[in-house]
N, C-alpha and C positions, 0 to 999 in steps of 0.2 A: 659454703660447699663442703670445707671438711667438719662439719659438724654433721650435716646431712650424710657424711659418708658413712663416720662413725656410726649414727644411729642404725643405718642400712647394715652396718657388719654387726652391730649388736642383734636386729632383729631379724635378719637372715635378709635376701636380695627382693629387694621391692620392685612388682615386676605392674604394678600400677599407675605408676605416673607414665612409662611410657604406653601404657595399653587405651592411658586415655588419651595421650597427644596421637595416639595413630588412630583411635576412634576419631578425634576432633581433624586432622583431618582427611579421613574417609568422608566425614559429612561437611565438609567445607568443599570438599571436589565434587562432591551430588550438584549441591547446591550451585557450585561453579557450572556444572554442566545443563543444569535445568535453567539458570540465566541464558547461557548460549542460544539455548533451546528454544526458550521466549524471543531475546529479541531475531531468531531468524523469521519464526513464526509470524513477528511481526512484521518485517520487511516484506515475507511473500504476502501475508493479506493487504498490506497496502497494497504488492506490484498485481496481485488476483482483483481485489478491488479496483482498480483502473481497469481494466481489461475488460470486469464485469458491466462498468458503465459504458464502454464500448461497445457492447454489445446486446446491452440494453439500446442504444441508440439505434443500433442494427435494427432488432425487432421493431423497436418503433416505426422505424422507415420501411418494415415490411409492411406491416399492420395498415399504415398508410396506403402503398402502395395498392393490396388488397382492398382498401377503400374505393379507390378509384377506378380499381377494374370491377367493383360490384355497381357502381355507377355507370361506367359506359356499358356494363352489359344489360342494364335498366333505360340504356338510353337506346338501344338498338333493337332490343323487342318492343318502344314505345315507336320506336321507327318503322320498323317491321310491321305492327299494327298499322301505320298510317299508310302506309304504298297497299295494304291489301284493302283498306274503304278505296283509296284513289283508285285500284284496280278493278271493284266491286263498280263503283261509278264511270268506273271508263268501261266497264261491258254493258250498265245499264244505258247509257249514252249511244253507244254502238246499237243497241236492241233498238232505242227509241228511234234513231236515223235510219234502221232498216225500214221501219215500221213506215215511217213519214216519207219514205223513197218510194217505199209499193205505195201507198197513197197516190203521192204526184204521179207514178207511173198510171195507176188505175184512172185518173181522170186525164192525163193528159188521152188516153186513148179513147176516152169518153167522150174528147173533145169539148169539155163544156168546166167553167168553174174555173177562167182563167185567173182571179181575182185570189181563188182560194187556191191554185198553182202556186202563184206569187208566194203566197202569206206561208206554204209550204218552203216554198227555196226557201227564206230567208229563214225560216225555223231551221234547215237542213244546214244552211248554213253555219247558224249559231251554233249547233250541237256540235261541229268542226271545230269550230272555235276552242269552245268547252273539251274537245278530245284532244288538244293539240295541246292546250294548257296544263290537260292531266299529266299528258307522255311527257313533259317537258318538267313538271314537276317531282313525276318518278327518274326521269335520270337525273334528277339533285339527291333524292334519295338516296339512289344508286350510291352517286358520289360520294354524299357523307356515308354511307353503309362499308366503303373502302375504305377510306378515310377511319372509320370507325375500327373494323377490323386490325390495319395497319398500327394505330393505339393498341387496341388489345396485344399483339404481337411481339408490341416494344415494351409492353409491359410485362406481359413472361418472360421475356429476355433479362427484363432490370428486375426480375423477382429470383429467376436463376441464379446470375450474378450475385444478387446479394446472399441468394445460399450458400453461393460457395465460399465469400469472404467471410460467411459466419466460420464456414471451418477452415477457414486457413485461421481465420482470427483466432480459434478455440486451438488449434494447431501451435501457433506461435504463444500463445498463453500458456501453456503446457510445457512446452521448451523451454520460454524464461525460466517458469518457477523451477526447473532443472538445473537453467545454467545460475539460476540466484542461489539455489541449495548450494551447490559447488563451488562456488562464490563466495561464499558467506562459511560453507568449511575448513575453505583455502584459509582467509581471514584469523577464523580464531585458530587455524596451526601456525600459521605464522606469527601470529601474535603470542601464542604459548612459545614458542621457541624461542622470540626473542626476552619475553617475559623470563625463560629458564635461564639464557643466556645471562639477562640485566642481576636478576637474584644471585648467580653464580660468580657473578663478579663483586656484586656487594660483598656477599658471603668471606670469597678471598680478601677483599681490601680492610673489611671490619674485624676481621678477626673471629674465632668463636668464643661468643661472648655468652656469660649467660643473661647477660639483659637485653641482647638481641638475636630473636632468632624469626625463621619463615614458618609462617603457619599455616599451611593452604596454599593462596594463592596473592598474602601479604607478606610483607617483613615489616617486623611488630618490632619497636620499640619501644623500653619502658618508660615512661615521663620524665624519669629522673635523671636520665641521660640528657635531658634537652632543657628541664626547668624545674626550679623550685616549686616546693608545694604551695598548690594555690596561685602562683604564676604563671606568666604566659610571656615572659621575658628571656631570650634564649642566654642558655648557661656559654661559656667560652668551650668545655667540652664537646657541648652538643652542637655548637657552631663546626667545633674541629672533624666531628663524625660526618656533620651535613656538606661539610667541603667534598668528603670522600664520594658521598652521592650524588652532587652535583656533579662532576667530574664524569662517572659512570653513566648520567643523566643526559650530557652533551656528546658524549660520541655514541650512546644508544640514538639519537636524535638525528644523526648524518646515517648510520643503519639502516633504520627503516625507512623502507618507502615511502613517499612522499602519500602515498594514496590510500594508507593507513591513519585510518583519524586515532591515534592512540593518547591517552592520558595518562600520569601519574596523579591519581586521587590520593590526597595524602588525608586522615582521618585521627579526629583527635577521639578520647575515649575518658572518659573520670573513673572514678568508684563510685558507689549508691551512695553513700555518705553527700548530704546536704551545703551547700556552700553559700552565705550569704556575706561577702567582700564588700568594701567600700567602690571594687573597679567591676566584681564580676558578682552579680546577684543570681545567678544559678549557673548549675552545671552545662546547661546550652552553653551560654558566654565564656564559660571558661572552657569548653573542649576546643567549640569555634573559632575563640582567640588563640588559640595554639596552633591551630592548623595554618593558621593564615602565617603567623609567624614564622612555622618550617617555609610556607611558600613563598613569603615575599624574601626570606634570607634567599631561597632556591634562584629565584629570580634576580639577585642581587650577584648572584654568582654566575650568572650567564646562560643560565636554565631559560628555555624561551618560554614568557607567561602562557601562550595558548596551550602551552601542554600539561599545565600544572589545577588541580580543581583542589580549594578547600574544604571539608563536609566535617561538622560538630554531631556529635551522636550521645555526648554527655552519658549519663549513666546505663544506655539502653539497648546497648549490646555488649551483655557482661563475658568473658571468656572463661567467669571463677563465680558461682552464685553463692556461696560461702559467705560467710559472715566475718570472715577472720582478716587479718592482719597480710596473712598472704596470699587470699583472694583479693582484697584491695589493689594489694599492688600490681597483680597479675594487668588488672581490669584498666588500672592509670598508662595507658599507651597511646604510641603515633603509630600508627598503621600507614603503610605506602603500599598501594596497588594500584597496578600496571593495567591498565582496560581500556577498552574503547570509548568515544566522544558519544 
């Protein structure tokens, strides 16, 4: 540090290192916000997605419904046709009894052809028969033709109804994805507050260090605070550092809400330099193995395991694309961010 100072007063005030730490993170809080972004997006087309097969199910049960009133009204002019032949032969029948009555009239006053009187009644009577059977068959008609209507009737009623739970349904769909936005902004304010709050007490208990500091929306630590090169073995410093987060880690944990699914992801990082060890045969292995090792120390301290995730990133989220000696190191860090499950 007072080597860098010197040099700074040699070649006048270097106003680049911080122009890049406050560009880095300008685009660490984009980024922060375009995640929020996503996963709300994603919550409402899940909770839109349900909703949509709800009422896809609707439609269907109209479409059906529609079905079956183009059926019964297929079935009531097939009905309608039949009572107008039964009506058609019950005039013809009526014609014919007239006919056969002036007959027996004409000869009974003839006096002669009682044989063919006779053979007359009983035709006259048949045709009774036959007319009594029509009227008797047209008020079953009748019957089902009520019958028939009173379906139709119940069936506009049950196609009504379902229009209007379509829109109460589209109604209430509309509200959730309001009250989930609101929901889901509440979330990550609260969750940033407490995130500011946890940082802010790090910050206080650690000291200002310059091998730790917040970058965004993490507190970066560099490797060599917590392990030797090429180890994944916690140092006794870095144990003493992790005591102090642990600590901040358990009374953030009685804080918040129970109904906040939050984590502490803790993230190891290497440098682009190659590593082939007897324990760790690449850079996966050896960020991975570090992460785990902050977290089972965390948990050893009284850290409750569900709120703790390890994630290995090895060379491939560099913070310094440099080639140099103090891009390396920049790049060899444990990163701890505060986010949801």
């Amino acid at each position: 540090m007072a080597l860098a100072r010197t040099r700074r007063g040699e070649s006048g005030f270097n106003y680049w290192p911080g122009f890049v730490d406050a560009l880095s993170t300008l685009v660490l809080s984009i980024v922060f916000l375009l995640s929020v972004f996503l996963v709300v997006q994603f919550f409402l087309s899940q909770e839109v997605t349900g909703k949509d097969k709800a009422l896809e199910q609707l439609n269907a049960r109209i479409a059906q419904l529609n079905d079956l009133l183009s059926l019964e009204k297929l079935g009531k002019a097939s009905l309608d046709d039949q009572i107008s032949r039964l009506k058609a032969g019950l005039a013809a029948a009526e014609s014919e009894r007239d006919r056969a009555k002036g007959l027996y009239e004409g000869l009974a006053s003839a006096g002669d052809a009682a044989g063919r009187a006779t053979e007359l009644n009983k035709a006259l009577d048949s045709e009774k028969e036959v007319s009594a059977r029509a009227l008797a068959q047209i008020e079953v008609l009748n019957q089902q033709i009520s019958a028939l209507r009173r379906q139709l009737a119940a069936l506009e009623e049950a196609l009504d109804a379902s229009e209007k739970r379509g829109q109460q349904s589209q109604a209430r769909i509309s509200d959730l994805g309001q009250r989930l936005n609101v929901a889901l902004a509440q979330r990550v304010q609260e969750l940033s507050r407490y995130r500011s709050e946890f940082f802010g007490r790090l910050r206080t208990i650690l000291g200002n260090r310059p091998d730790i500091r917040i970058v965004g929306d993490r507190f970066v630590f560099q490797s060599e605070v917590f392990f030797d090169t090429g180890q994944a073995l916690l140092l006794p410093e870095g144990r003493a550092q992790l005591d102090k987060v642990a600590t901040a880690l358990i009374d953030l944990d009685k804080q918040i809400p129970s109904e906040i699914a939050w984590v502490l992801r803790v993230d190891g990082h290497t440098d682009v330099r190659p590593i082939n060890s007897p324990v760790f045969k690449s850079n996966w292995e050896l960020s991975s193995a570090r992460a785990i090792s902050v977290v089972q120390y965390l948990v050893s301290r009284g850290v409750p395991p569900q709120r703790l995730v390890a994630a290995g990133f090895a060379e491939f989220q560099p913070l310094d694309t440099a080639q140099t000696e103090e891009a390396y190191k920049r790049n060899r860090r444990i990163e701890l961010k505060l986010t949801e499950r």
